[in-house]
KOLZA-257040 format. One line per field, with one value per residue (C-alpha): residue number from 1; x, y, z; residue in three letters. Coordinates in steps of 0.02 Angstrom, whole numbers, padded with zeros to 5 digits. Example, Ala and Ser with C-alpha at 12.3 -4.5 7.8 and 13.67 -1.06 7.14 Angstrom:
BEGIN
resi = c(1 2)
px = c(00615 00684)
py = c(-00225 -00053)
pz = c(00390 00357)
resn = c(ala ser)
END
This chain:
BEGIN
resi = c(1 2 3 4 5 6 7 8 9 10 11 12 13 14 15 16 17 18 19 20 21 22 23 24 25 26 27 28 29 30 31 32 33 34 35 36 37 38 39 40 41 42 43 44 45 46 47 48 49 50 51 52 53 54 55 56 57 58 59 60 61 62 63 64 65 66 67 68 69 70 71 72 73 74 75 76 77 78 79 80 81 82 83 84 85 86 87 88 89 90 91)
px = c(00000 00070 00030 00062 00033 00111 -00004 -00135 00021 00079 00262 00395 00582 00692 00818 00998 00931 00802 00647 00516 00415 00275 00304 00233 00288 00271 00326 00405 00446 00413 00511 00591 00500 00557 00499 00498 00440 00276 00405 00487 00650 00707 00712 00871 00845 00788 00771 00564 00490 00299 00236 00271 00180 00330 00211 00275 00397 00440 00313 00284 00248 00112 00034 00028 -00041 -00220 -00337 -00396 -00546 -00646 -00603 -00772 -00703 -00624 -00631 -00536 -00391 -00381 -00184 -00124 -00127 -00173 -00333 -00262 -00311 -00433 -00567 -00577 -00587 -00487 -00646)
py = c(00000 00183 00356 00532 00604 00582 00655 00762 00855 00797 00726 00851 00838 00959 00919 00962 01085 01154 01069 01027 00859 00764 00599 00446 00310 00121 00040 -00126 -00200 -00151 -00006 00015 00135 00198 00347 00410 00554 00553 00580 00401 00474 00381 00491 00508 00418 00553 00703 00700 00812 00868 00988 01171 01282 01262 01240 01080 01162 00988 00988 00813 00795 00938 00858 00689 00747 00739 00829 00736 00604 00677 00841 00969 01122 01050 01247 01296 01162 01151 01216 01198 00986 00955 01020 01186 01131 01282 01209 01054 00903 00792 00768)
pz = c(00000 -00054 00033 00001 00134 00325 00480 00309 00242 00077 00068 -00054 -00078 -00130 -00274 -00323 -00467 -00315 -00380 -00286 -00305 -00241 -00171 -00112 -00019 00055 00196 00104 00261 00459 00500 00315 00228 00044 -00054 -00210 -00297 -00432 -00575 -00552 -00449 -00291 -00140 -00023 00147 00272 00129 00097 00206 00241 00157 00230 00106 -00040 -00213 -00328 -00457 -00533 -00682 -00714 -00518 -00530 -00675 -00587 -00431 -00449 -00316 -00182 -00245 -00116 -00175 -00147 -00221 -00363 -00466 -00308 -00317 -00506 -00560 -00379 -00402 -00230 -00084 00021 00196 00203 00103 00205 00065 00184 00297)
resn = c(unk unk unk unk unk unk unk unk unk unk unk unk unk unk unk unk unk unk unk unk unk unk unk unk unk unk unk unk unk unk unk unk unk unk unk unk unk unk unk unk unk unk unk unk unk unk unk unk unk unk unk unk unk unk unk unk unk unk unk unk unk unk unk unk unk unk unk unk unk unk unk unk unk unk unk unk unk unk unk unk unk unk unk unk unk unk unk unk unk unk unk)
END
């Protein structure tokens, strides 16, 4: 099973080139957990971090980052590629 998302705030990582890209992730084993970004790149151990209001600059992340199925402002989300926590489509 994969996540996005660690206590409701999405997972980034800064790269190198100082993009910034969605990830996901799965624990494969208990207590080994690996993650990797939307566009297919392995992330460093310990370098994802949750999300602290930086916007996805990686483009292929953005794209692939659907809002939330939930999702009841959808106009509201559309470009941003994810729910802002203000309009409540977690619930």
């Amino acid at each position: 099973m994969t996540f996005r998302t660690i206590d409701d705030k999405l997972i980034y990582w800064r790269d190198k080139q100082d993009f910034v890209h969605a990830c996901e992730g799965s624990e494969v084993h208990p207590g080994i957990t690996l993650i990797w970004t939307l566009c297919e790149r392995d992330v460093p151990a310990n370098a994802a971090y949750k999300c602290d209001g930086d916007d996805i600059t990686c483009a292929t992340c953005k794209t692939r980052l659907a809002p939330y199925p939930f999702c009841r402002t959808p106009s509201k989300c559309a470009g941003k590629g994810y729910c802002p926590a203000e309009y409540a489509c977690n619930d």
